[in-house]
DRENLOKE-542915 format. One line per field, with one value per residue (C-alpha): residue in one letter; residue number from 1; x, y, z. Coordinates in steps of 0.2 Angstrom, whole numbers, padded with zeros to 4 digits. Layout:
% residues N
kolfi = A, ...
filum = NUM, ...
u = X, ...
v = Y, ...
w = Z, ...
//
This chain:
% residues 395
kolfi = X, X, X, X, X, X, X, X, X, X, X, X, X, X, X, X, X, X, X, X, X, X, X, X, X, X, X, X, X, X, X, X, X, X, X, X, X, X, X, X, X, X, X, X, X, X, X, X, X, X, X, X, X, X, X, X, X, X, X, X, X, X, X, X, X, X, X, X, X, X, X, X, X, X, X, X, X, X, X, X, X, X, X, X, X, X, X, X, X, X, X, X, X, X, X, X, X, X, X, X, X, X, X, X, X, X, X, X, X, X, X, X, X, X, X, X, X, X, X, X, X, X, X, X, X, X, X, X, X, X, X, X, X, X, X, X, X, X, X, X, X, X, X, X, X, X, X, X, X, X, X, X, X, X, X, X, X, X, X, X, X, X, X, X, X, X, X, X, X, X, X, X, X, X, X, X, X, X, X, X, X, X, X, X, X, X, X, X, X, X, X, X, X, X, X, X, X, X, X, X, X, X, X, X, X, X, X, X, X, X, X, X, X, X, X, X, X, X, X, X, X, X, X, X, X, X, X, X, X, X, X, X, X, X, X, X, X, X, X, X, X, X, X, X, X, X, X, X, X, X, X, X, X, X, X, X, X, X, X, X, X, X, X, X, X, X, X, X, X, X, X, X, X, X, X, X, X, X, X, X, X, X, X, X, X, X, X, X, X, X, X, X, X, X, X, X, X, X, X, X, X, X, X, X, X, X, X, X, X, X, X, X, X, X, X, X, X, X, X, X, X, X, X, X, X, X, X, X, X, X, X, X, X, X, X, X, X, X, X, X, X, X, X, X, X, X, X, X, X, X, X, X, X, X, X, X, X, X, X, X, X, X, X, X, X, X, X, X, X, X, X, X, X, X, X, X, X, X, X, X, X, X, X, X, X, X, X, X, X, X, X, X, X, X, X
filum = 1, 2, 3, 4, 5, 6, 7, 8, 9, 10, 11, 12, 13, 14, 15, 16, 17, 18, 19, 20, 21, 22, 23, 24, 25, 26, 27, 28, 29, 30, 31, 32, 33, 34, 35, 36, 37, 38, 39, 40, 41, 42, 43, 44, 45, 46, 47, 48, 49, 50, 51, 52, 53, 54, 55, 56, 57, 58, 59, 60, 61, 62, 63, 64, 65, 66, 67, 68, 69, 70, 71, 72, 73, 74, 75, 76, 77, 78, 79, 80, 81, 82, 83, 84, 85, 86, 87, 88, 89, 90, 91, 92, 93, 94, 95, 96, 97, 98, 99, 100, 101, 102, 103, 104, 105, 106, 107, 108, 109, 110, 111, 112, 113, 114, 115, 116, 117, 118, 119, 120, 121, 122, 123, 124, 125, 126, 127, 128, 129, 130, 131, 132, 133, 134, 135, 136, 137, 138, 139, 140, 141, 142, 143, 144, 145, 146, 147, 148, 149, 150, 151, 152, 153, 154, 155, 156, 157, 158, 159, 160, 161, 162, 163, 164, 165, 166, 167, 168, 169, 170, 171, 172, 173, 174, 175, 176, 177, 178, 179, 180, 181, 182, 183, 184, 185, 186, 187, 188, 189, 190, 191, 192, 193, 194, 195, 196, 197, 198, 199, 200, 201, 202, 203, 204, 205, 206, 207, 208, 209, 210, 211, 212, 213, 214, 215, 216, 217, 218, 219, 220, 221, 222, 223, 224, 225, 226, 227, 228, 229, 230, 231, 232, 233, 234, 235, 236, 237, 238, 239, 240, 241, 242, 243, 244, 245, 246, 247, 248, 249, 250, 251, 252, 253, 254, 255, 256, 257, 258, 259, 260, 261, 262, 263, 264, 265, 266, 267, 268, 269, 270, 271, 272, 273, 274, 275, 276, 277, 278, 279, 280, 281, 282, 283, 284, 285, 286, 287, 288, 289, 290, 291, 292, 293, 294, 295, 296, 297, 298, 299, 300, 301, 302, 303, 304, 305, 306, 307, 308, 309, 310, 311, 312, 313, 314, 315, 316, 317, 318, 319, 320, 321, 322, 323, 324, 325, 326, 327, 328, 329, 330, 331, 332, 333, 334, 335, 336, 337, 338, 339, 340, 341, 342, 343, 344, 345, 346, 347, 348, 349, 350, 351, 352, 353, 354, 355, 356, 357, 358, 359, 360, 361, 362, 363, 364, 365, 366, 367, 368, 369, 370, 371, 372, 373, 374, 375, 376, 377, 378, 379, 380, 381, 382, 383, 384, 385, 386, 387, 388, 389, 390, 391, 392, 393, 394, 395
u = 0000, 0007, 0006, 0017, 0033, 0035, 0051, 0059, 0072, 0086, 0075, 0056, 0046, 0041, 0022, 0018, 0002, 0006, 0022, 0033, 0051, 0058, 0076, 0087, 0104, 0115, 0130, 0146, 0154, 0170, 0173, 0182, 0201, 0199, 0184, 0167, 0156, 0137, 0128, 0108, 0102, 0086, 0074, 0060, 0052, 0054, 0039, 0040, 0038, 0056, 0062, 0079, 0091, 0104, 0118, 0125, 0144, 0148, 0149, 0157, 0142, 0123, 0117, 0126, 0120, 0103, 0105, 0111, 0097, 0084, 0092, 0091, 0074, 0069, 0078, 0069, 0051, 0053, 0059, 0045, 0030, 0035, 0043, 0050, 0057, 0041, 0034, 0015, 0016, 0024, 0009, -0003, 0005, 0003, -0014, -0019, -0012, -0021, -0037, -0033, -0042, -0054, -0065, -0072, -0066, -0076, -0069, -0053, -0057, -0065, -0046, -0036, -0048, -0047, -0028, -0022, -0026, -0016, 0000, 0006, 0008, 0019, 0035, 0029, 0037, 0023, 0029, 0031, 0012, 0004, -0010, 0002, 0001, -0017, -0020, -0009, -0016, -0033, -0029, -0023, -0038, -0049, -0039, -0045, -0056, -0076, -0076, -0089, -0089, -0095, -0082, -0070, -0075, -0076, -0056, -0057, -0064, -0050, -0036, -0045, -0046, -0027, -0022, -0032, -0024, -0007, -0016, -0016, -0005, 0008, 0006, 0008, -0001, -0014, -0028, -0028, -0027, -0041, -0050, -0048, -0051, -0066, -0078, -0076, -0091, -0091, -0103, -0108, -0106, -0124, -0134, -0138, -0156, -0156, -0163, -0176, -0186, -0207, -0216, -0218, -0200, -0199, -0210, -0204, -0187, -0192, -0199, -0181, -0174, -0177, -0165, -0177, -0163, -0161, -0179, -0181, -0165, -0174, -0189, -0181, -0172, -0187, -0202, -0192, -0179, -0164, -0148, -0137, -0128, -0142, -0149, -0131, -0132, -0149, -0151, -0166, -0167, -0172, -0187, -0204, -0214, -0228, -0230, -0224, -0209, -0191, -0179, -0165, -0151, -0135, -0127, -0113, -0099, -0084, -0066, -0064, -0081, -0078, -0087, -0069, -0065, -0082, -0086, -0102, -0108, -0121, -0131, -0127, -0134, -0144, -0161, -0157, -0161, -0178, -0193, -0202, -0218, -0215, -0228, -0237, -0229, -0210, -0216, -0220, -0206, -0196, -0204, -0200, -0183, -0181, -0192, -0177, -0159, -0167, -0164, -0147, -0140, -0130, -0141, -0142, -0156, -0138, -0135, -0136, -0154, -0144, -0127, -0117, -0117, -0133, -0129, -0113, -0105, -0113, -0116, -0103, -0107, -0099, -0110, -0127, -0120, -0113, -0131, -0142, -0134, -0137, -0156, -0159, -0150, -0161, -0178, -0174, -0176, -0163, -0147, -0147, -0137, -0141, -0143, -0157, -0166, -0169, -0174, -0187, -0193, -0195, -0205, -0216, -0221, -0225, -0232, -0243, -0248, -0239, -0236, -0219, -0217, -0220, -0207, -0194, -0197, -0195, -0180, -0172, -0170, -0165, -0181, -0193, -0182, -0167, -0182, -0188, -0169, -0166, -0182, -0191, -0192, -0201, -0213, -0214, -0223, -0236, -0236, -0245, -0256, -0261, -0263, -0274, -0285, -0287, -0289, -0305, -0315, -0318, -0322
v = 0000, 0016, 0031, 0047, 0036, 0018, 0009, -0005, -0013, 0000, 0010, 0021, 0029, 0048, 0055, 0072, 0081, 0074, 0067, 0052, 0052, 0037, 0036, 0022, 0021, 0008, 0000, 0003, -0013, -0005, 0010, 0026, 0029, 0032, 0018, 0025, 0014, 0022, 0032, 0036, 0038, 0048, 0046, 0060, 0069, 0090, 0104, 0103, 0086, 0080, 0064, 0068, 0057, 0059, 0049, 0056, 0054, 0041, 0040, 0029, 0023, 0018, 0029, 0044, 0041, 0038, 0056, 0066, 0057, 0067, 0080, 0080, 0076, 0092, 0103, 0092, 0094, 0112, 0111, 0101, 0108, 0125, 0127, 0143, 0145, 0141, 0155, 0162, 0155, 0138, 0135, 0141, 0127, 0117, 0121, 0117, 0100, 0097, 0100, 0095, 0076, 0082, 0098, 0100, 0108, 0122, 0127, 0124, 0134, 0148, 0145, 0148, 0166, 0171, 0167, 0180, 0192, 0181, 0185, 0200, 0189, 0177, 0182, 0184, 0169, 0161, 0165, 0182, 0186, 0194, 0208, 0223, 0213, 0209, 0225, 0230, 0215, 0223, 0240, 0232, 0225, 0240, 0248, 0238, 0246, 0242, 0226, 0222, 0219, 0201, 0198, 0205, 0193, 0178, 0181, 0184, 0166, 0160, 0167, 0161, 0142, 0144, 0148, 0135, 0123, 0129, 0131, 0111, 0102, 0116, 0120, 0140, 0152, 0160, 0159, 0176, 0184, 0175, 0183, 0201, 0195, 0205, 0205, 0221, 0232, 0248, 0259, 0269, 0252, 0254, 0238, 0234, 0228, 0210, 0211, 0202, 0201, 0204, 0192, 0204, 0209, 0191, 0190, 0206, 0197, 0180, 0189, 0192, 0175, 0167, 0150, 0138, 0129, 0146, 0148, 0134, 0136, 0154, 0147, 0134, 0146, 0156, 0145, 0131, 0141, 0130, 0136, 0138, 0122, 0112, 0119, 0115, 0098, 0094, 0076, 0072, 0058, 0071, 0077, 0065, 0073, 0062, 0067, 0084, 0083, 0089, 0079, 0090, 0075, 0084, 0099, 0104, 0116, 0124, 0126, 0143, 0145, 0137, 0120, 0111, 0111, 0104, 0092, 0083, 0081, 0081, 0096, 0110, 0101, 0083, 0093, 0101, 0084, 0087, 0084, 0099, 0102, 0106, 0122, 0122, 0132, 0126, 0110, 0112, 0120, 0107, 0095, 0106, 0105, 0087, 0082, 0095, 0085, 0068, 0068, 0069, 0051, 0049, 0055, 0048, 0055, 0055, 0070, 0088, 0097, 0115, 0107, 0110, 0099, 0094, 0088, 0080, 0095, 0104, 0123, 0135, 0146, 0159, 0157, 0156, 0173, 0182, 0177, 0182, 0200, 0199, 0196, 0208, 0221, 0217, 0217, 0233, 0225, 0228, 0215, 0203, 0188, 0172, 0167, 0182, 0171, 0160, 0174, 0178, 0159, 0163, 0179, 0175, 0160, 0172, 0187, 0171, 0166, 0150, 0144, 0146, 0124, 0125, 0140, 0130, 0114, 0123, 0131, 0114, 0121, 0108, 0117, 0133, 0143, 0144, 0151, 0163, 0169, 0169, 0179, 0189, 0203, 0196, 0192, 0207, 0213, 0199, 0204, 0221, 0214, 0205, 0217, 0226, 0213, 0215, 0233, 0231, 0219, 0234, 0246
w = 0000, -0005, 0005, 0005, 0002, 0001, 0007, -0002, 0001, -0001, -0011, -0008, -0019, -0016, -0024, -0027, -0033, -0054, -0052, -0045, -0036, -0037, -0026, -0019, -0010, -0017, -0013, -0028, -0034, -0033, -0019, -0022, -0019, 0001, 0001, -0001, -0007, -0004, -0015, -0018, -0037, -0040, -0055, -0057, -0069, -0068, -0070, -0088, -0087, -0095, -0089, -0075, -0068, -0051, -0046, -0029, -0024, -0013, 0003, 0017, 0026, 0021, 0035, 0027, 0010, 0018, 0026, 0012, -0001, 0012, 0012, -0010, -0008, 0002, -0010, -0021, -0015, -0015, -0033, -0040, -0030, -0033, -0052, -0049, -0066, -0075, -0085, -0086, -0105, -0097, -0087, -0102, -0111, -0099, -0096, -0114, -0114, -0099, -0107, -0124, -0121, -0109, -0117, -0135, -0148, -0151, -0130, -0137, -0151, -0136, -0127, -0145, -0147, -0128, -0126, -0137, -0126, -0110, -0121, -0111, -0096, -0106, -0099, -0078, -0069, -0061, -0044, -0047, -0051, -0043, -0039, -0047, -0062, -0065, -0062, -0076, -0088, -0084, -0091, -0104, -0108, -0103, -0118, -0130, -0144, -0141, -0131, -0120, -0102, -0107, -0118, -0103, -0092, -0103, -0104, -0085, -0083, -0096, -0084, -0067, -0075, -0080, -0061, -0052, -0065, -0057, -0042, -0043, -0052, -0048, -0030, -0037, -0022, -0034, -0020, -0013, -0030, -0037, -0021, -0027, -0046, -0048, -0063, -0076, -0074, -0085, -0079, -0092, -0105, -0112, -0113, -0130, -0132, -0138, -0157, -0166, -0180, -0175, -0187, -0199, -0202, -0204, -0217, -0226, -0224, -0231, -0246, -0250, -0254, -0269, -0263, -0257, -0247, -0237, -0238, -0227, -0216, -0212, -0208, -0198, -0186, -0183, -0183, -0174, -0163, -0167, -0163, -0179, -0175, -0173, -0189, -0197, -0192, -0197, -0209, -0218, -0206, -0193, -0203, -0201, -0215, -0210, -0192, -0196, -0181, -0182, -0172, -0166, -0158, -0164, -0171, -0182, -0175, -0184, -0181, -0191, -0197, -0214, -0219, -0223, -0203, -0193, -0183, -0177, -0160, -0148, -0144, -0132, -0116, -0115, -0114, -0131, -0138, -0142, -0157, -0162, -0173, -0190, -0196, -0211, -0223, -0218, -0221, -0238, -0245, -0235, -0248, -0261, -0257, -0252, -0270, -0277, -0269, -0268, -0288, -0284, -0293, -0274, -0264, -0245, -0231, -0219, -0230, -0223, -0226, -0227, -0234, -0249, -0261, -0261, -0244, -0243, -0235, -0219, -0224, -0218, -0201, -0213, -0229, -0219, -0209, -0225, -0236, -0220, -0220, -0240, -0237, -0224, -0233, -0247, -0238, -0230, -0214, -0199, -0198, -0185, -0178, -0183, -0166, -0163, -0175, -0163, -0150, -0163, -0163, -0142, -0144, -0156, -0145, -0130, -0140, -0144, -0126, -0129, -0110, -0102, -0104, -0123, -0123, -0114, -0125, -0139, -0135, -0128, -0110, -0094, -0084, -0087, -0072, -0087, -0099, -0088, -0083, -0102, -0110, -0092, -0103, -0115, -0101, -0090, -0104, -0100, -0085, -0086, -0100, -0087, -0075, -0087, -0089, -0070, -0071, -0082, -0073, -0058, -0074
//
């Protein structure tokens, strides 16, 4: 049984947090001129991870090889648990290989955006930062042209991850800083009003396109609220035309945004699995469209409802965003994001006294509390109609 060291024979093992110190006193075949014959040999791997390797000089007794080998391993343990030659880029390194088999890749994706802006911490040693530092690193990022406080702090939680990583495979004392790590609150950072298309912007925005496949991704995002991903990843497999239903049970993310680099994957969160009612009208131009690429001499309902190539390839987060701002330019009609499309899809269903649980399901939400959190503006609104209905029965 192994606990903080094991002896063996001659030899114990030493554990820390992520690595193991092997060491042993040994006894030479052949002793040195004035007859010392012990010696301990150590076997470790450093901060960085390399493979190192110690032979001790000799000595004339066991005991005193014994003695000096625990006096290497305390100058050891301080050497390992504390790398104090590891740099803030070291440790980002470090921290990315770490999570390398362990997050997806659109987070890594997230870490590769996010970390450029760690890059002025590169050179700090580890052990030297501290709140002088941040502070500095957060001007840095106060300075920089038009980014949001959300965007801020998204980095914020980037750098907070990266020291409780060193934190625990390192041993660094990042704990009182990350107390006085505070969010970034701009107070006079106007809130932008989350934009969406009223049912007749829609409509005068539909009117635009003259592509039946964008016809139907359009109406997809809007009717159905599916996040562009889910949309992306689509299959004709997913659509039963007879029972009009829309089975949403993965999604498509990108790399950089181009078709070429994508992955498939399960949705968001295990709730966003879901089968949604397919109206009227998108229904039919889905026909359309399906009687359209099933003529295709290769064609398989494994391919993409909104891909290239009649399918083969998954459409580009890039073209879809690129030939939305076409249409909307085109209809006259203000630009939004393509996720806002799907904040349409959620106000249209409460500007249609849709109950909160048909709202959430629709929207693939774990419980109603994460639709409430997420659209309560659209339902203060309700709330005073409600009032007003109130208001008139004493009239």
């Amino acid at each position: 049984m192994f606990l903080d060291f094991h002896l063996h024979y001659s030899s114990f093992f030493y554990f820390t947090q992520e690595r193991k110190v092997i060491m042993s006193v040994n006894k030479a075949k052949t002793p040195t001129k004035d007859g010392k014959y012990w010696f301990f040999r150590v076997v470790y791997k450093d901060e960085f991870n390399t493979p190192k390797r110690y032979n001790s000089k000799k000595y004339f007794t066991r005991a005193e090889a014994k003695e000096a080998e625990l006096e290497y391993l305390n100058k050891l343990k301080e050497n390992v648990n504390v790398p104090t030659k590891m740099t803030f880029e070291d440790l980002w390194n470090a921290f990315l290989e770490y999570q390398d088999d362990k997050v997806r890749i659109s987070t890594k994706v997230g870490y590769k955006y996010r970390g450029k802006y760690l890059v002025p911490l590169y050179n700090i040693k580890c052990v030297d930062f501290n709140i002088v530092y941040y502070e500095n690193w957060k001007k840095y990022i106060n300075s920089q042209p038009n980014m949001k406080d959300v965007s801020k702090n998204d980095i914020l939680k980037v750098l907070k991850a990266v020291l409780r990583f060193g934190i625990k495979r390192y041993n660094f004392n990042f704990n009182q800083l990350l107390m006085l790590m505070e969010k970034f609150k701009n107070p006079d950072e106007k809130k932008t009003e989350r934009q969406i298309y009223e049912y007749d912007d829609f409509i005068k925005f539909l009117s635009a396109e003259d592509d039946l496949k964008y016809k139907c991704l359009w109406q997809t995002l809007y009717y159905c609220g599916l996040r562009i991903g889910e949309a992306r990843g689509l299959t004709w497999e997913d659509i039963d035309f007879s029972n009009k239903r829309l089975h949403i049970n993965k999604q498509v993310l990108s790399i950089d945004n181009y078709s070429s680099n994508y992955y498939v994957c399960n949705p968001k969160t295990d709730s966003s699995i879901r089968e949604i009612p397919i109206a009227d009208e998108l229904l039919s131009d889905l026909q359309k469209y399906y009687d359209e690429v099933s003529k295709f001499k290769n064609f398989d309902k494994k391919f993409f409802v909104f891909g290239n190539d009649y399918g083969i390839r998954p459409l580009a987060y890039k073209q879809a965003q690129r030939r939305k701002g076409e249409i909307a330019e085109k209809a006259n009609v203000k630009q939004i994001r393509l996720h806002d499309f799907r904040h349409s899809c959620a106000s249209l269903l409460v500007n249609n006294q849709a109950p909160i649980t048909v709202v959430s399901s629709f929207m693939g939400h774990s419980n109603t509390t994460e639709t409430l959190k997420t659209y309560s503006h659209l339902f203060k609104g309700k709330l005073n109609e409600t009032m007003d209905i109130i208001n008139n029965l004493s009239k």
